[in-house]
N, C-alpha and C positions, 0 to 999 in steps of 0.2 A: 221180689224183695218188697217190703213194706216199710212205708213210712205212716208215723205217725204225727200227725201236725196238733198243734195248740194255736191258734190265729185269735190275737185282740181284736176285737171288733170297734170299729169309729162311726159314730153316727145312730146306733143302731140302741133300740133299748137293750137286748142283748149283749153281752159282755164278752163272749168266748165263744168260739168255735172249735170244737177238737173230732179229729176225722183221723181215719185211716186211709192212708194214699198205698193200692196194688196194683200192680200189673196195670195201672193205667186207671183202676177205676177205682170208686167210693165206697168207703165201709165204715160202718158204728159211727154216721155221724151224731153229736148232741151239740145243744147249744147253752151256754151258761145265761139266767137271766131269760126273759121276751116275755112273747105270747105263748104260752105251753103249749094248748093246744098244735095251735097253726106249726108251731116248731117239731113237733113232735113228728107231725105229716109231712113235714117236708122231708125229716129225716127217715123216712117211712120209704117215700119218693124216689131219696137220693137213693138208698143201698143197691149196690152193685153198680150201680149207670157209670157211664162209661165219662171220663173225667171231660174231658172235651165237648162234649154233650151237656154236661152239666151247667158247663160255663155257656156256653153258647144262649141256653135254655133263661138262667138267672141273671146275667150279664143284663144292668139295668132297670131291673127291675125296683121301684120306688115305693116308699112307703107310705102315705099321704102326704106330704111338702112337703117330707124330707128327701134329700138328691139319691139317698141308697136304700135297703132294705134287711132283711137279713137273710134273705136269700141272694140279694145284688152280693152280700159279706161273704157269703160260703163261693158265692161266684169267684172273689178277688181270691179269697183262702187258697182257692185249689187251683186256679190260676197261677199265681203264686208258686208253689208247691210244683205244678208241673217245669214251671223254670228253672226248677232247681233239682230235680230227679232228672238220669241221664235216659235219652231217648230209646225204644226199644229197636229201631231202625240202623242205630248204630254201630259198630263195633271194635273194639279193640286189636283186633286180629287186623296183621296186612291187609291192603287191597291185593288182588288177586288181580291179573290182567290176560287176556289174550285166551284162547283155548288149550284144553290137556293137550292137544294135535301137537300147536305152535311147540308147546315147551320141550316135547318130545323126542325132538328136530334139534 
């Protein structure tokens, strides 16, 4: 299932961040506002990578003496975003307990 995110940016000369949140990882990211360039290659960068990754990767990252980036922003966005998309580890179904043997008995 895919999400789509729109993320305000603070701090940042950029203004927005809009991404496709799949199966865990990043797609069609752009940014509203920056540096073109440099934004363009990050978004270059991001596609496909795996969402965890990503954060891990930008988490922090500054822009001359300001405290964030807009890479540290795509970091918080899909950070963010993975909070609120439900785990794939999860599932709705019972737990199941004990072996086919046990229950056969």
């Amino acid at each position: 299932m895919a999400t789509i995110i729109n993320y305000k940016t603070c701090g940042t000369c950029s203004t927005e961040i809009n991404f496709e949140l799949r199966d865990r990882k990043v797609y069609s990211v752009s940014f509203k506002n920056g540096c073109d360039g440099n934004l363009k290659a990050l978004s270059i960068l991001a596609e496909g990578m795996d969402a965890e990754e990503l954060v891990s990767k930008l988490k922090g990252v500054r822009c001359g003496r300001k405290n964030t980036s807009c890479g540290d922003q795509l970091a918080v966005a899909v950070s963010n975003a993975l909070e609120h998309q439900p785990s794939p580890y999860t599932s709705d179904e019972p737990e199941v307990r004990g072996s086919p043997l046990e229950k056969a008995k």
